[in-house]
N, C-alpha and C positions, 0 to 999 in steps of 0.2 A: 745363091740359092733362092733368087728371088722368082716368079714364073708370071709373066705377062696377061697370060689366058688362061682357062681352064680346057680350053676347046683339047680335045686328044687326038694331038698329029704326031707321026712319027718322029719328026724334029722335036717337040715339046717332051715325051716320053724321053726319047735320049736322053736331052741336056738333064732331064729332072735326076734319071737312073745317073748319070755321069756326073754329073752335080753334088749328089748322096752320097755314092763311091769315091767320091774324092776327100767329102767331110768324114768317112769313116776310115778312110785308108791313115789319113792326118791324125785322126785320134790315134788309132792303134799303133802309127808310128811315134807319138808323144809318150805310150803307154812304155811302148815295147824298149824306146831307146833311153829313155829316163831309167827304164826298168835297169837298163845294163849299164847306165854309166854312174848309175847309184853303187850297184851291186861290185863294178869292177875297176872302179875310180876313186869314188867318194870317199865309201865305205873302209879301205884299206888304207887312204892317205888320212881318215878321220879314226880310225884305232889301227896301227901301227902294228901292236903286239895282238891283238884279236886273233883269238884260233879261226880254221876255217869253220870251225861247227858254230860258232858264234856268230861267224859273217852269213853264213845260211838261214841260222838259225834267226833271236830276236834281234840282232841288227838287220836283218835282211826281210825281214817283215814291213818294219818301217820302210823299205825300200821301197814295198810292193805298194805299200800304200799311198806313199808318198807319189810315186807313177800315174796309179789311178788319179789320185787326185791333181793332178797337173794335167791327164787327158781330160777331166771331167771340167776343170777349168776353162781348157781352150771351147769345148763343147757350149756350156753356159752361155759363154760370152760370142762365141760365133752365130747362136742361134737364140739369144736370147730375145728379141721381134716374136720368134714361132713359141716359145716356149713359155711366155708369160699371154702371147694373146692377141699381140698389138701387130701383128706382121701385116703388111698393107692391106693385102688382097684378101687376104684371111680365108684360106683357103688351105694352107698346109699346116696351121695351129696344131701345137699337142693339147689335146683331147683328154684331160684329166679325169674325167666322168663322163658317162651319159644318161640319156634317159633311161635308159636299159639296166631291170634292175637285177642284180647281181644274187642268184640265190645259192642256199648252203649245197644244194646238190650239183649248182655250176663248179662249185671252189670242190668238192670231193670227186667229179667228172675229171677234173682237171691235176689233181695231184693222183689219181688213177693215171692218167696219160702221162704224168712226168715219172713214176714207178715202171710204165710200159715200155719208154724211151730208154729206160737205165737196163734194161735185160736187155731190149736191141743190141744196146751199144756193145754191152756186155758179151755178149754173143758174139756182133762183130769182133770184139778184144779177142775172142778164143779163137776162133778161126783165124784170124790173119800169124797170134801166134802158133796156131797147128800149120799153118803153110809155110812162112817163114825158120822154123826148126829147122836146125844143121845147115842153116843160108849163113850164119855169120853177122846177121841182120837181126836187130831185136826188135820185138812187135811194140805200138805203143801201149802205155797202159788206158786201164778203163776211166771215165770220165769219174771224178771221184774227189768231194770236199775235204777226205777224211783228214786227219792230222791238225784241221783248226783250234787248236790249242790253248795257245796265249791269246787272251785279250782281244788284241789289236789283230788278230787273223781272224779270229771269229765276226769281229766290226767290220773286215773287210767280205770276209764271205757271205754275212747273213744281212748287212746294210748297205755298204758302203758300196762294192761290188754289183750286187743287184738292180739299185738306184740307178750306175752308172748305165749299165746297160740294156736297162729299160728308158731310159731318159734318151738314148744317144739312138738304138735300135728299133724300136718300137715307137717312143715317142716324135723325135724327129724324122727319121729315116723311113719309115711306117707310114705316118702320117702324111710325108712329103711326095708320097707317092699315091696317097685313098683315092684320088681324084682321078685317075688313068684304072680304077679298078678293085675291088678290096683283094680279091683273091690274088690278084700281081703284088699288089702291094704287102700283101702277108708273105707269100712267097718266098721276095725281091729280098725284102727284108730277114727273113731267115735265114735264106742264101748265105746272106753277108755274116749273118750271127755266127753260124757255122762255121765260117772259113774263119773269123774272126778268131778262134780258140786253136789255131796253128795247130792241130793235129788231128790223124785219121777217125781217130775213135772219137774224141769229145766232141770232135766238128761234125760228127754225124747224130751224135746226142742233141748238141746243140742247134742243128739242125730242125729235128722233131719237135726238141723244146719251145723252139723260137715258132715251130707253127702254132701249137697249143696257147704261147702266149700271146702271140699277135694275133689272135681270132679273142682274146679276151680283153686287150688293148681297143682292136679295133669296135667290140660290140659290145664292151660294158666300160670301158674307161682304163688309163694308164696305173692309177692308183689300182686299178684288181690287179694288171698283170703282174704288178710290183709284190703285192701280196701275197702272190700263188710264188711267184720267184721265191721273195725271202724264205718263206714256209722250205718250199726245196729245199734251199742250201739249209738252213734250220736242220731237216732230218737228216741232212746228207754228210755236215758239219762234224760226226762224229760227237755229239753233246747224247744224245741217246747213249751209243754205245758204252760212253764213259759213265753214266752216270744210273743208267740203266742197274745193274748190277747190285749199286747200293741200296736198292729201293726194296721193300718188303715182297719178300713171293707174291702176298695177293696184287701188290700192284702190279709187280710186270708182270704177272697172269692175266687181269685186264685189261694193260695196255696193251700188250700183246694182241688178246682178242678184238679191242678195238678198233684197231689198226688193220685186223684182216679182214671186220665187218665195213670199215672204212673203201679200203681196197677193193672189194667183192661190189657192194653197190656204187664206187665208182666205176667198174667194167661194167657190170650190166646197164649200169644211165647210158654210159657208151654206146653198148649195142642198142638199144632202145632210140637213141639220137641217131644213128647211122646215117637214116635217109634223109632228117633234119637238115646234116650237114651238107650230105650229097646235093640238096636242094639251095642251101646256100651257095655252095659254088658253083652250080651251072649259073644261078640268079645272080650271079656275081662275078662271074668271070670278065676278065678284059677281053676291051675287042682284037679283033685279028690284027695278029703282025706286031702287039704289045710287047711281046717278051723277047725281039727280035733286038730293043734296046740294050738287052745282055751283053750286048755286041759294045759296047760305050768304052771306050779305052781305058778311062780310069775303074770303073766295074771287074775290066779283066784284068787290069794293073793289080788290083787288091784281091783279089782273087788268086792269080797268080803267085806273089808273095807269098800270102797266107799258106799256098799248099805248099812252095819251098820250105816253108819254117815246118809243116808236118811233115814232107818228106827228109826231114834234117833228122828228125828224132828217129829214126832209124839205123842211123848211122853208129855205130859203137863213137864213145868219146866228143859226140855233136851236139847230142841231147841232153 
């Protein structure tokens, strides 16, 4: 992943996009197969008598986490040059901050846009299960933290999780690409975040998310996107829900309100940004014939994969 030039030729754009897709394909496949030989090896030869709700449930937690953490490992150590600073050329560094300073109405712009993302996807959930009905085929479900529970799922959804995939997507991935373009490179990169999440619905969440976050990666530093992430999973997490309840009328009467006044002035900063953005991305677009690199074998490798594992979950008994 190292790259000679910064000059942007069709050769130098591939190998980088082919390059990237190869270190992402490698993590997810560290994630994915750790994930099942935890889950359907380990786990059963290390409690014997374990109900299956045991193996699902907190032994199988540990499983997930232990996954991430052995992708998040390979990641560190394979990119550690870009990731601490030191990379020769210094050119595709992750970018932890910038000068660019990060205000309260950017972080409320931006948990607007990940609430926006969550009806899309939601919407898409409904349709696909309004078309699929009386197919035999079951729709996927909607993008959704809820059920983090125990502990060790809530560390993995609201830190452990978010890190990872800010560090690996946005930071490396993102970054190893700013130099052919930001707009490709924010793209390029969500592309992959989406597909990453093996299924129709979340991969198109993730999708939108991954733009929202890699335009805050890319123009105020990796530490915000991290921020705006954990925040997400935070509300998404189910810790509201549960806990919501216990809390004095006036308070969830306030939070409540808060939340909508939150909401409300992050849509309109939106509309009001519109043209903002539109003007960053003409000013920012890659040049012609950039996204032709899409074409990079390993790019469509991972890509590929990624949508058999979403079209798997359709299947009665696969998913």
């Amino acid at each position: 992943m190292r790259h000679s030039s910064g000059d942007v030729h069709d050769w130098g754009v591939r190998r980088a996009v082919n390059a990237l897709s190869a270190f992402a394909f490698i993590y997810v496949a560290i994630e994915t197969l750790a994930g099942l030989l935890g889950s359907k090896v380990v786990l059963p030869a290390l409690f014997p008598h374990a109900s299956k709700a045991e193996l699902n449930g907190p032994l199988g937690d540990w499983t997930v986490v232990t996954s991430v953490v052995l992708a998040l490992l390979f990641a560190v150590i394979s990119q550690w040059p870009v990731i601490v600073g030191h990379e020769r050329h210094g050119q595709d560094q992750v970018r932890w901050v910038t000068a660019r300073r990060f205000s309260l109405l950017a972080l409320i712009i931006a948990l607007a846009c990940f609430f926006l993302s969550q009806l899309v996807a939601s919407a898409a959930d409904s349709g696909l299960g309004a078309i699929l009905s009386g197919t035999g085929l079951h729709p996927p479900t909607a993008p959704d933290d809820g059920g983090m529970e125990t502990p060790i799922m809530l560390f993995y959804a609201i830190l452990l999780g978010p890190f990872a995939e800010e560090l690996v997507f946005r930071g490396v991935i993102m970054n190893g690409l700013r130099r052919f373009g930001r707009v490709f490179a924010i793209i390029t990169s969500s592309l992959l975040f989406g597909f990453m999440h093996g299924s129709l619905v979340q991969g198109l969440f993730g999708f939108i998310s991954g733009l929202v976050l890699g335009y805050l990666a890319m123009e105020y530093g990796l530490v915000w996107s991290l921020l705006v992430h954990m925040l997400n999973n935070a509300f998404s997490s189910g810790l509201l829900a549960k806990y919501m309840p216990l809390a004095p009328e006036v308070v969830r009467i306030g939070l409540g309100l808060l939340m909508i006044l939150v909401l409300l002035i992050g849509v309109v900063g939106l509309l009001f940004k519109i043209r903002t953005l539109r003007d960053y991305c003409r000013s920012n677009r890659a040049p012609k014939g950039i996204y032709a690199s899409w074409r990079a074998p390993w790019f469509l490798l991972f890509c590929l994969a990624c949508l058999l594992m979403a079209l798997s979950e359709f299947v009665p008994g696969l998913a």
